[in-house]
N, C-alpha and C positions, 0 to 999 in steps of 0.2 A: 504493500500500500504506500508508504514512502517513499518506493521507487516512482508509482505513479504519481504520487501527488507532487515529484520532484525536492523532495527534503533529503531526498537520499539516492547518491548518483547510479550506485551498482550493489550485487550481491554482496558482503563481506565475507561466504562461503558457499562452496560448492553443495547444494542439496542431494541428497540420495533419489531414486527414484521412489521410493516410497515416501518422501517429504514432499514429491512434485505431487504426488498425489494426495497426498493429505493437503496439501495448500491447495490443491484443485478442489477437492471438497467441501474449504472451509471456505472459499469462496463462495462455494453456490448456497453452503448456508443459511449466508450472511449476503447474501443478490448481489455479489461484487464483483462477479465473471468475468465483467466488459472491463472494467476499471483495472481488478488485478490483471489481466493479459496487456494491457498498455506497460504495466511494470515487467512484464516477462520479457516485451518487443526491447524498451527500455535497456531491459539487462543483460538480452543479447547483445546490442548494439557498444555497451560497453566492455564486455567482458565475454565473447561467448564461450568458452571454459567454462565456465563458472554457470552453464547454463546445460551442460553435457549430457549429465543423466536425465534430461526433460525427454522421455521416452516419444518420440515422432506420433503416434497415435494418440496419446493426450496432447498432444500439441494439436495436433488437427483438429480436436473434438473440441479442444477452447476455441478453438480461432472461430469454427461454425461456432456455438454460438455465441461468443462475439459479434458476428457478421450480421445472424437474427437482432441480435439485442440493438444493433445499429438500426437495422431495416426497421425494426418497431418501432425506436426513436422517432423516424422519416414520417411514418404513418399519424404516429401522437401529434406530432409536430401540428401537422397538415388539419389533422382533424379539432383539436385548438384550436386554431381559425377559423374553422367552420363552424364549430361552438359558438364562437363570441359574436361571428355574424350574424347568426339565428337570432341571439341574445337580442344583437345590438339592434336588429330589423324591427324585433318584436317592441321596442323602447325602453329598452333596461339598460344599464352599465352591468359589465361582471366584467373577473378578471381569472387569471387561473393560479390555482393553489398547489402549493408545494411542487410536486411530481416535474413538469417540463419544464418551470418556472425557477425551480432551482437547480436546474440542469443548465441553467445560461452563466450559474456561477462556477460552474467548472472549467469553462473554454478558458484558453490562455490568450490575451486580445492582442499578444504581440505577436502570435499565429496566424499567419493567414491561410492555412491549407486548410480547406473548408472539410475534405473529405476524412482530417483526421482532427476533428474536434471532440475534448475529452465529452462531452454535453451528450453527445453520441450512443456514448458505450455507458451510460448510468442507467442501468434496468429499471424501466419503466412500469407502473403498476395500470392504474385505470386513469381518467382526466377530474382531477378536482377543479368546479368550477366554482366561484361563488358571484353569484346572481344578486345585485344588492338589492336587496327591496326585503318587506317582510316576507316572513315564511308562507301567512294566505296567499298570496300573488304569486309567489315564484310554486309552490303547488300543484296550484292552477294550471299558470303555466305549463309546468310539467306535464300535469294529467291530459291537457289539449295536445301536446304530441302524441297521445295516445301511445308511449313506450315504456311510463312510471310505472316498476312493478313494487318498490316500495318508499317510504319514507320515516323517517321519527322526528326527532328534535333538532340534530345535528344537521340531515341533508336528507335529500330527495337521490333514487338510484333509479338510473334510466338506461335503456338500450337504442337509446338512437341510433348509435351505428353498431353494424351487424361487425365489427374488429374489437370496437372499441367500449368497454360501460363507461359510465360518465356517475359520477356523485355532483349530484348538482345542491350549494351550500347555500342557505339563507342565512348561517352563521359559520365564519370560517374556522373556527375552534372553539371547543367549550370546554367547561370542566366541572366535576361535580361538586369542587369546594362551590356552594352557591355564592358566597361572598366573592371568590374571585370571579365567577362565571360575571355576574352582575356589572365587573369593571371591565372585564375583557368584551362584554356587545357593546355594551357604552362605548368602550374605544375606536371598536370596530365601525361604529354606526357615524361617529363622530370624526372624533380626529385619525383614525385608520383611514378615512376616503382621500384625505391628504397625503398618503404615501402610495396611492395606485400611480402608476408611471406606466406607457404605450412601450412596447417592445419590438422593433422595427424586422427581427428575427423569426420571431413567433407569430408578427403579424395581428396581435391581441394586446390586452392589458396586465403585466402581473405588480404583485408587490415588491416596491422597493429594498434595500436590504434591511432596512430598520423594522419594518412588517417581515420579513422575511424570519429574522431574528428571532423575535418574538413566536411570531406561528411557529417556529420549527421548535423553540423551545417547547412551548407550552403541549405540544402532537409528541415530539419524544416523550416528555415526561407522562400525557395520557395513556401512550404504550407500555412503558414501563411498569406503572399503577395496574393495568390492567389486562397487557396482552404480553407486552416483550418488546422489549425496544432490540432492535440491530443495528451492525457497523453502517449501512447504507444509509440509516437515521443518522448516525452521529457524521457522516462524511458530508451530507447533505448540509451539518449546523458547520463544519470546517471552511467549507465552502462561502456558505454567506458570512462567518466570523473574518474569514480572511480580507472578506472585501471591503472590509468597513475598521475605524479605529473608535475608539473610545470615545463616547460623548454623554454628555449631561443628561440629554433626553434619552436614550440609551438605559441608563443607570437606572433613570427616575422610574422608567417602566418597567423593568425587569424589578424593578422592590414594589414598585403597584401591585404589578399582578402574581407577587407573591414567588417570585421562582428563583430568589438568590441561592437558596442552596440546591437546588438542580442542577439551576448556572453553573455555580462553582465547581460540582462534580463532572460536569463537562466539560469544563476548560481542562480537569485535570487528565481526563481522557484524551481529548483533543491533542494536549500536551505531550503525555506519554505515548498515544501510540501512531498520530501523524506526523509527528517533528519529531518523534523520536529524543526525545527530553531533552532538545535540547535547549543551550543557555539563553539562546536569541529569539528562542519561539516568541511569537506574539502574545501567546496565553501565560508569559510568565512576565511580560513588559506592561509598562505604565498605559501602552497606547492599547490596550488586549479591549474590545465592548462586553465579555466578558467579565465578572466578579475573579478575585484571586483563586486560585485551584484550591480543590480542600482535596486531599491526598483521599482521606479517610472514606469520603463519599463518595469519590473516583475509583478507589477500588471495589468498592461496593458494586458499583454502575458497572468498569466493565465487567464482573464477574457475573453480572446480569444478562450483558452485553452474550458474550461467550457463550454460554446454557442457553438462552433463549433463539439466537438466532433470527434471523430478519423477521419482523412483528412477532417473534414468539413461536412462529412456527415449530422450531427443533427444541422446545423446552419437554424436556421427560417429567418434570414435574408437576407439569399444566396437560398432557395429554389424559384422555380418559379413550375405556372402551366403549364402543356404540352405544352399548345398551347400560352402561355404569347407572348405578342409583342417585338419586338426587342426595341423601347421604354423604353418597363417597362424593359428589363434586363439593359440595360444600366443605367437607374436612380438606376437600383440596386448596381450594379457595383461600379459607382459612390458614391455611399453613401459606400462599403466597402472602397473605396478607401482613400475617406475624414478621416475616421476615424484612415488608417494605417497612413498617411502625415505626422502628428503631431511625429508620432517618428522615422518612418521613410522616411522622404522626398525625401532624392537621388533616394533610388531603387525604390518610385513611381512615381519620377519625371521619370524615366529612360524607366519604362512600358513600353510607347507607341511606343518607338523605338524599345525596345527591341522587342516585339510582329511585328512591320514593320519585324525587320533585319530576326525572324526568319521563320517569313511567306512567304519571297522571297525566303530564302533557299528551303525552300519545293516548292513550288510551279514553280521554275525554274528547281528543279529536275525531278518533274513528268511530266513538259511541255519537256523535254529533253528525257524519257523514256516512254513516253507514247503519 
């Protein structure tokens, strides 16, 4: 990962074949396929010795998909635009979230080879759009495409196009502390419309890096609490942290909505395992828009990080059998929960309300429309 993200020029040892393929699998874990083989090309280029035992048939088998992970990129790209067109016809503003939008904080701008931009090779999930208007209207909306097969509080899920789903957002992030949910739509509604900026790339609207920041924040950390956060999460907050330097507005919103010790565990992350600790990182300098590292919370984090795998997918301690009892998921539950307490207490203590407040929403909805 270092080699890709350029903090680190080459191997500093020869891997075995059996390490090319465990690092082939921890990549797909962790959805980093496209990114780690840019470090592979990378470490040929510098050293290729040092790249010998990468057995020819796993080479090939990254490069395809590599090659997909690019072609999808092409496709999201495209169909983004065609999103905010619809959007914009119909007289709404929206813009797109996370996913493509933080992929333009990957390219290196003193690149001009278009066909090998890192933004490319960042595995793509579905298109998050956020639609601003209230949740009735943008609904609505929805439901007149006639392709919404679901909705709750957070977003509307659509199959407009037959490639791609689409999450289409009334609100771009929530959280079930209700106290911080409450600051973070106010923000969002408010001074959030202040950081939408037109992206001449994508052809649409996304958020600046300071909404970047913040969303990615607050979406790791809702992962973490409840499904699994992965490296692709935290490479994505690397990304937009790198683009930006320390500022007051900054500061002042990361202690608003309550996420300095998240922050902090993710700078320590950032630190150790994208720079490679080193002395010059950003995340350990006066100018980092990050809080100082807290070691303690960072190891916590990645050790989360590692087990759970991209949103939690590869966690063995979060999987159940089909038919498992409502019992065993709740002792499951429970045992993830006990372990997040210890650092973070509020937003577990906050859970079960949260989960109440936003289960009545829904369900007072669909008892009113249906």
């Amino acid at each position: 990962m270092q080699i890709s993200v350029g903090t680190r020029q080459g191997l500093s040892f020869t891997p075995s074949a059996e390490e090319w393929s465990e690092a082939f699998d921890d990549a797909k874990r962790q959805a980093l396929v496209g990114v780690c083989f840019r470090g592979v090309q990378c470490a040929v280029k510098n050293d290729n010795s040092k790249v010998a035992n990468l057995l020819p048939k796993l080479k090939m088998q990254w490069l395809a998909i590599t090659a997909n992970i690019q072609r999808r990129n092409e496709v999201m790209n495209r169909r983004c635009a065609e999103l905010y067109g619809l959007i914009k016809a119909a007289g709404y503003e929206s813009c797109v979230l996370k996913g493509q939008a933080v992929a333009m904080y990957y390219d290196d701008k003193s690149n001009a080879d278009e066909t090998n931009r890192m933004s490319l090779l960042r595995q793509s999930g579905d298109i998050d759009m956020w639609m601003v208007g209230d949740a009735d209207k943008v609904i609505r909306w929805a439901r007149d495409t006639n392709t919404m097969y679901y909705y709750d509080y957070h977003h509307a899920d659509l199959s407009l196009f037959a490639d791609t789903e689409i999450e289409l957002h009334y609100r771009p992030s929530i959280s079930r502390n209700l106290w911080r949910n409450a600051r973070l739509q106010n923000w969002f509604r408010n001074e959030g419309l202040h950081h939408i900026i037109y992206n001449e790339q994508l052809k649409c609207c996304v958020p600046d890096n300071v909404f970047s920041l913040i969303l990615t924040l607050n979406h790791n950390l809702w992962h973490l609490l409840y499904e699994g956060v992965g490296l692709r999460q935290m490479m994505d907050l690397y990304y937009v942290a790198r683009s930006m330097q320390s500022s007051e507005e900054v500061f002042c919103l990361i202690s608003r909505f309550q996420l300095e010790s998240f922050a902090s565990a993710s700078a320590w992350v950032l630190w150790y395992l994208f720079d490679g600790s080193a002395d010059n990182s950003l995340f350990v300098s006066e100018q980092s828009p990050l809080p100082a590292p807290n070691e303690r919370l960072g190891r916590f984090l990645l050790n989360e990080i590692m087990k759970a795998g991209n949103f939690g997918h590869h966690d063995d301690r979060l999987k159940s059998e089909r038919y498992a009892s409502s019992t065993r998921l709740m002792i499951q539950w429970l045992r993830h929960t006990m372990r997040l307490v210890k650092y973070f207490p509020v937003e577990v203590a906050w859970t079960p309300i949260g989960i109440l407040r936003i289960s009545m929403w829904r369900r007072w909805r669909y008892m009113n429309e249906f």
